[in-house]
N, C-alpha and C positions, 0 to 999 in steps of 0.2 A: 574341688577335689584337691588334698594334697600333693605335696611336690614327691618327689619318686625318694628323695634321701628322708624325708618325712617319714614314708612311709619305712625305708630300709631300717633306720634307726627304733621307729617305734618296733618292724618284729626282732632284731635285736637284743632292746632290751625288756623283750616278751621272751625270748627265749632264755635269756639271764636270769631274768626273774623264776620259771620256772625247775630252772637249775637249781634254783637258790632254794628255792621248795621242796627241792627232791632230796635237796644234802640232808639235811634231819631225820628224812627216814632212811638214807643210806646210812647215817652213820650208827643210829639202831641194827638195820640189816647185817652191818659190819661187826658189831658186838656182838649181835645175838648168835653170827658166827663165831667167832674169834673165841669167848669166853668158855664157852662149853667143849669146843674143838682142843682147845690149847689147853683146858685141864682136865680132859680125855685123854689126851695125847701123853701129858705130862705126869698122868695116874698109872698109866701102861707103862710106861719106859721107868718108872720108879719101882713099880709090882716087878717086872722080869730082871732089873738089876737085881732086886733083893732075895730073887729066889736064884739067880746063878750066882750071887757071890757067897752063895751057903757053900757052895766048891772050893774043891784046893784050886789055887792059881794054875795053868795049864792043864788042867783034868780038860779032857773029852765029855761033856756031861752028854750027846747024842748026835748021832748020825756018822759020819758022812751021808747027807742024802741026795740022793744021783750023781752024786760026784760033784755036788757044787758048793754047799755049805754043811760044816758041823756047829755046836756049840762047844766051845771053850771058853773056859774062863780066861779074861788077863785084867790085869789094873796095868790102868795108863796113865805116866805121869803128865805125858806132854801132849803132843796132837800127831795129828797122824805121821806115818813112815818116821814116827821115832823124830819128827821136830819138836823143837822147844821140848826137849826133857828138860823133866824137872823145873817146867815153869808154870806147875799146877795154880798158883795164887793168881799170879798174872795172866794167864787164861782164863777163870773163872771172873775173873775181874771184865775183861775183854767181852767172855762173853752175857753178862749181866749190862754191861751199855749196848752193847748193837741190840740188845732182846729190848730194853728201856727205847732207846733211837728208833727203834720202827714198828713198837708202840705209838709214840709219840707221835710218830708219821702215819701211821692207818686213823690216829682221831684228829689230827690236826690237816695237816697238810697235804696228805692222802683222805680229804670228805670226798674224790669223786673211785675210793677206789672200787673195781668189783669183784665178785665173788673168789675168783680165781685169786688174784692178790689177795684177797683177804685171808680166805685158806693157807697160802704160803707163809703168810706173816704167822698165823698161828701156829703152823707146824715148826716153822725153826724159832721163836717164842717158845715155846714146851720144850723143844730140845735143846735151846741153850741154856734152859734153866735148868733142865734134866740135867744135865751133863757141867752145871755150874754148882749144882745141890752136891753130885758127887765127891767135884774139887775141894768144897770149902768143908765139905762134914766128913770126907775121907781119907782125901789128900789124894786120889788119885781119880777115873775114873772108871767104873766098869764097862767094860767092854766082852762081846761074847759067842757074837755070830764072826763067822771063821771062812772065810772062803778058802776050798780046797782044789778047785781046775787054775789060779792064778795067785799071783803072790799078791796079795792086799791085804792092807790094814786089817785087824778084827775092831768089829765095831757093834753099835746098839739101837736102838728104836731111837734114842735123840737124837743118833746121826743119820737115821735114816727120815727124818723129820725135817731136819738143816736140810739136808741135799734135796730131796723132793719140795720141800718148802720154799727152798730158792729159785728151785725152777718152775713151780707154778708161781712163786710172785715174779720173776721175769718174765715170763709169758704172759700174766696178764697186765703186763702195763705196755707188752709190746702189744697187745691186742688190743689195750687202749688207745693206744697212740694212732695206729690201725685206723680202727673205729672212728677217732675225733679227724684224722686228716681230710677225708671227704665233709665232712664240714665243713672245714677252717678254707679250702679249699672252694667252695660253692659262696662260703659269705667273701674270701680276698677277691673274686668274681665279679659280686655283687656292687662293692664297692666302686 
């Protein structure tokens, strides 16, 4: 009969091995996400720019509805609450690497990511390029949804992609991490 670390070792790198198996079709799973999601995402946010900036710049094009959002037109040079005006080039530049950088990370570095982070990557992917398309071929950005019960930013479907996009790829790497602790946790055990 083998010795007990014989055996710990052999299921180990039985379980590595199997991991190793699994990344190839995760990272299929991941594309087959990702691709379609982020030029879905990034077809929508290009179609409702182009049909509110047929508007004068501060026109009302509809609502108030409930008293919580209208649509208005604005072009923005900079980012939100009026920072970085007028640093449209340098923004769009800014955001064409973090959209590249975590690319680069959901097929590289990120092969154990899941669904939920994958999803997030794709939505703020589509919306930084939404909102980097704007910069470099308008000079500004469209922006159009208007909240009216508080003072905020008016903003777009790219930013509404960034922000929900960041908070499902943070959630899902905390649920990853989640997830891998009682393992890591039963094999430091084992040892």
């Amino acid at each position: 009969m083998a010795a007990p670390e014989t055996l710990t070792i052999e299921k180990e790198q039985g379980e590595a091995s199997a991991v190793e198996e699994r990344l190839p079709s995760r990272r299929k799973r991941n594309a087959a996400i990702f691709v379609p999601l982020a030029a879905l995402w990034l077809v929508i946010d290009i179609a409702t720019k182009a049909y509110f900036n047929g508007f004068s710049v501060g026109q009302v094009v509809a609502g108030p509805f409930l008293g919580l959002v209208q649509f208005r037109l604005v072009h923005n040079t900079g980012a939100a609450w009026g920072m970085f005006d007028e640093s449209t080039f340098a923004l769009g530049v800014m955001s064409v690497f973090v959209c590249v950088a975590l690319t680069v990370y959901l097929f590289t570095a990120g092969k154990r990511a899941g669904v939920m982070e994958t999803v997030g990557i794709a939505l703020i992917v589509a919306g930084g390029l939404g909102n980097a398309l704007d910069r470099f071929t308008l000079g500004y950005v469209v922006d159009f949804i208007d909240t009216v019960f508080i003072s905020f930013p008016t903003f777009n479907v790219a930013d509404i992609g960034v922000t929900c996009g960041f908070v499902l790829f943070f959630a899902g790497m905390l649920w990853s991490m989640r997830k891998d602790a009682p393992a890591k946790e039963v094999a430091s055990e084992e040892k």
